[in-house]
C-alpha positions as CSV (number, residue, x, y, z in Angstrom):
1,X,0.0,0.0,0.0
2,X,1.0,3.5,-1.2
3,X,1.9,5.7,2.3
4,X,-0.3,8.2,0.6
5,X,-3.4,5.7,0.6
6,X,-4.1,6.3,-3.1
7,X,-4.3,4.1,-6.1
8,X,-2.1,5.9,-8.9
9,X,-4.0,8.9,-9.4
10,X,-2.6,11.6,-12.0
11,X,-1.0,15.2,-11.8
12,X,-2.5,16.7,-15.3
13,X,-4.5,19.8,-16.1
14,X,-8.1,19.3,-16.8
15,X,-8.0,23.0,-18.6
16,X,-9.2,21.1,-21.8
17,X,-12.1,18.6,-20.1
18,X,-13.1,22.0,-18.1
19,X,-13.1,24.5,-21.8
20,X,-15.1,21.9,-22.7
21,X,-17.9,21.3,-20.0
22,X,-17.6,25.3,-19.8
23,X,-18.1,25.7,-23.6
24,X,-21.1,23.0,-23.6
25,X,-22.8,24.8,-20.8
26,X,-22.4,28.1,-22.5
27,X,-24.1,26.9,-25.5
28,X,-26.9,25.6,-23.1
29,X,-27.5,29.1,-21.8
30,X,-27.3,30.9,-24.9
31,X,-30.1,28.4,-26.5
32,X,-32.5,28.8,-23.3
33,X,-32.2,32.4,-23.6
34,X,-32.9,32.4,-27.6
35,X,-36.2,30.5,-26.8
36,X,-37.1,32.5,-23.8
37,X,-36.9,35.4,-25.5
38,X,-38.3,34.0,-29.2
39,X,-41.4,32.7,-26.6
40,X,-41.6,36.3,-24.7
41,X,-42.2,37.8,-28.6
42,X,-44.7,35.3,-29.6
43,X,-47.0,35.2,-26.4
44,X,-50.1,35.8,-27.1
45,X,-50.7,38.7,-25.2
46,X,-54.2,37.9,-24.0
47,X,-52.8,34.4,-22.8
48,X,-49.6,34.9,-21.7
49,X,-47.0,32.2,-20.0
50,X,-48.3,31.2,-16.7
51,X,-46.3,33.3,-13.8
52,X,-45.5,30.2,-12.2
53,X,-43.6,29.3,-15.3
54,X,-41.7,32.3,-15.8
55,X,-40.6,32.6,-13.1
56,X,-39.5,28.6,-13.4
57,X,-38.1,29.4,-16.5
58,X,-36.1,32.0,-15.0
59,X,-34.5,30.1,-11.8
60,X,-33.5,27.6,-14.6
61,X,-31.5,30.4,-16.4
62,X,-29.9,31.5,-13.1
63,X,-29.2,27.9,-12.2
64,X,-27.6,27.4,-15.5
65,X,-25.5,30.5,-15.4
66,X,-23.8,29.9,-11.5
67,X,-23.1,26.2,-13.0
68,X,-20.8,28.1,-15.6
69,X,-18.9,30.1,-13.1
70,X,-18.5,27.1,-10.6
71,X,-17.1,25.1,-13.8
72,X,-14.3,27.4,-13.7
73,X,-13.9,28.0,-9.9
74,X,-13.2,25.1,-9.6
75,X,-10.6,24.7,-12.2
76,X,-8.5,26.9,-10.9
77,X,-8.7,25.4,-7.2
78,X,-7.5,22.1,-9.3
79,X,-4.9,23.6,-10.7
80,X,-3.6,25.2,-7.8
81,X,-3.8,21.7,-6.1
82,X,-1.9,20.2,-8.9
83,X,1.0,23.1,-8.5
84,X,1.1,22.6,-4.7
85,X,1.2,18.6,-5.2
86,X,4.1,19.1,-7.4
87,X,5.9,21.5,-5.3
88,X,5.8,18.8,-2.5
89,X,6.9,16.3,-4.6
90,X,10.1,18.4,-5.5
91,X,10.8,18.2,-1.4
92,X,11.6,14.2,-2.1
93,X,15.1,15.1,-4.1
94,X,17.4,14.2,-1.7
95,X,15.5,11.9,0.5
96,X,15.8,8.3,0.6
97,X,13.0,6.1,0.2
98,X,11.5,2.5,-0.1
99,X,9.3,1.9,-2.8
100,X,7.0,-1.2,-4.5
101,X,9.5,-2.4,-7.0
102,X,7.7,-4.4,-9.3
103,X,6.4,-2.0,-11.3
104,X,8.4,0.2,-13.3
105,X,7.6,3.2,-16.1
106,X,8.8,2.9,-20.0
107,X,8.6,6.1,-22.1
108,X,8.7,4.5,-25.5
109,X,12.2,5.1,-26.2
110,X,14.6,4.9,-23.0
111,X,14.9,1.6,-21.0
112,X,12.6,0.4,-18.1
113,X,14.7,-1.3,-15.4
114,X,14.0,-2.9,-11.9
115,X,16.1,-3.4,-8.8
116,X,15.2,-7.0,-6.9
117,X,17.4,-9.1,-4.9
118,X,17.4,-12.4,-5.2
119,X,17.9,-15.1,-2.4
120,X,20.4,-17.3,-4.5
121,X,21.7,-17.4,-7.7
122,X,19.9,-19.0,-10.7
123,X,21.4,-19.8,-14.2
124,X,18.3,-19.1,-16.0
125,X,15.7,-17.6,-14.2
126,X,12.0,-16.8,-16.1
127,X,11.5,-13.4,-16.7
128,X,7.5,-11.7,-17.6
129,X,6.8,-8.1,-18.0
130,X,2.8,-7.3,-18.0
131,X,1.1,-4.2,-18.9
132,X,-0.8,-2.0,-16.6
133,X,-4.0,-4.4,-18.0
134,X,-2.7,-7.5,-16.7
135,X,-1.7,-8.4,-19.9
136,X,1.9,-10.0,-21.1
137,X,3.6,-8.2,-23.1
138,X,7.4,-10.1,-22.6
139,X,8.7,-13.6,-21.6
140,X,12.5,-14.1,-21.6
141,X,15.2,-15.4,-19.6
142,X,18.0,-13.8,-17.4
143,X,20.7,-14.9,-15.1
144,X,20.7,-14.5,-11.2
145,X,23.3,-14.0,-8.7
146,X,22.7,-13.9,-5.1
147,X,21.7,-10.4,-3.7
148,X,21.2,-7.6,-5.5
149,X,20.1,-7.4,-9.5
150,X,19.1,-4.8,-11.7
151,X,17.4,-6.0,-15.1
152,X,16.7,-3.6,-18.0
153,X,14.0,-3.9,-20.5
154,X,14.2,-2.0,-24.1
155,X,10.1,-2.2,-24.5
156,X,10.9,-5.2,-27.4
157,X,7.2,-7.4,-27.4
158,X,7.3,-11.7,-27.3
159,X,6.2,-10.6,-30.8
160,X,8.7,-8.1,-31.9
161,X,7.1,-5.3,-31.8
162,X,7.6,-2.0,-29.6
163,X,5.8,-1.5,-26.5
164,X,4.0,1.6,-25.7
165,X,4.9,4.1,-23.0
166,X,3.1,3.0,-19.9
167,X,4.1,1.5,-16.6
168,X,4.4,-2.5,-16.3
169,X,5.0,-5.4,-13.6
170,X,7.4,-7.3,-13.4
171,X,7.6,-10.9,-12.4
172,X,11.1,-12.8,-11.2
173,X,11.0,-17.0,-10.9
174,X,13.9,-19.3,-10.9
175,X,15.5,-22.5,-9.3
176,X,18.8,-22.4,-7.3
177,X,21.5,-25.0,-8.2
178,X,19.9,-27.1,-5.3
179,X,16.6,-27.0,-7.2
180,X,14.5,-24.9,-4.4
181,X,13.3,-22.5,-5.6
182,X,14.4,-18.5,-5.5
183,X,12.9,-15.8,-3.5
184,X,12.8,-12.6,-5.2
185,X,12.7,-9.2,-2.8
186,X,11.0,-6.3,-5.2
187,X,11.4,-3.4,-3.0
188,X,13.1,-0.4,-4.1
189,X,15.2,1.8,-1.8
190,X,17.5,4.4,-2.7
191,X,18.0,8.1,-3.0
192,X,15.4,10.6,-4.9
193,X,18.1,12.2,-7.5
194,X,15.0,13.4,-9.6
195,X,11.3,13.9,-10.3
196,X,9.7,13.7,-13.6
197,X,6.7,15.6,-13.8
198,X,6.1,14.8,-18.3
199,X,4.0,12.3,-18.2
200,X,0.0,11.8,-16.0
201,X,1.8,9.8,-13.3
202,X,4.8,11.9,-11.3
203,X,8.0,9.5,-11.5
204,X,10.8,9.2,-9.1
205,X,14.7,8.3,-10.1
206,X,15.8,5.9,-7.6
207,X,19.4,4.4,-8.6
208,X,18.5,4.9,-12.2
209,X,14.7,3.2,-11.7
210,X,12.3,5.1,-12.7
211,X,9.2,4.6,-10.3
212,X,5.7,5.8,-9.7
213,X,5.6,8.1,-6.4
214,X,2.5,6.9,-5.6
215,X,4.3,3.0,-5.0
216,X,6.9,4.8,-2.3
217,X,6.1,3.3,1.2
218,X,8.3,5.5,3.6
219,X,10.4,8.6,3.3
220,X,13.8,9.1,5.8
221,X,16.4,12.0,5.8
222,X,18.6,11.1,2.6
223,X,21.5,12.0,5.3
């Protein structure tokens, strides 16, 4: 579990979903007001629209028009959340921590990697890489030695093709030269050189792994 208690929620700007929802509403109000005021012209002025209606009519309108300006208050309260979340986030440069390593993020071009230790060595141990779906994506083979291992990943598919930038899982088996089986250790630990704020996720460097900073599980004094 994530010391922050969330499940990998996202940093980005909802300026576009929000011009959006704004620009929809808008369009809302400017039709109810074309037909209250085509239907105002075209009473019939010995029967005109019931009070009671009108003055429906017209809370409608209002109720319409406060949605729009809440739309955008509370934009900007987002995206002064999002600014003070990253600025927190910049306070973990320095500081060592202890993450979930299993999962790691590939940006389409640069090497994923993972830091496990393992419990013995292993001549060929099974290597599988799964997407954020579940889904495998790449089975291969690596060698083991007893403690610490590092193993990198280019984003090449079981199929050949190129894996798209995402994060992804991954899984360690093998068999000692006594035939019991390995235990593999996933947990990251290290010192925050770096946060990477590019992508919907903010990323941590950690010994050259890239990780999610919502898998870290404790923060200490880097010193």
């Amino acid at each position: 579990m994530s010391i922050l208690g969330l499940t990998t929620p996202t940093l980005t700007s909802s300026s576009s979903t929000t011009s959006s929802d704004t620009a929809t509403l808008s369009s809302n109000y400017e039709m109810f007001m074309t037909l209250l005021v085509t239907q105002m012209q075209n009473q019939d002025p010995l029967n005109p629209t019931d009070t009671s209606t009108f003055t429906s009519q017209l809370v409608q309108y209002s109720q319409v028009e406060q949605q729009i300006k809440t739309n955008s208050y509370l934009s900007d309260i987002k995206a002064l959340s999002a600014t003070q979340n990253a600025t927190n986030l910049v306070s973990y440069i320095g500081k060592t921590v202890e993450a979930d390593g299993t999962t790691s993020y590939f940006n389409g071009s640069d090497d994923a990697s993972w830091n496990f230790t393992s419990s013995a060595s292993a001549s060929s141990a099974t290597v599988t890489i799964t997407n954020s779906d579940g889904d495998t994506v790449y089975t291969g083979t690596t060698k083991l030695s007893a403690g610490d291992n590092t193993y990198t990943w280019d984003g090449t598919t079981s199929s050949g093709g190129k894996a798209s930038a995402g994060t992804y899982t991954i899984s360690v088996s093998g068999t000692s030269s006594s035939g019991s089986a390995v235990t593999i250790t996933n947990t990251a630990s290290g010192t925050v050189t770096g946060v990477d704020f590019s992508g919907d996720t903010p990323l941590l460097t950690v010994n050259g792994q890239t990780i999610s900073v919502w898998s870290v599980t404790s923060v200490s004094d880097g010193s």
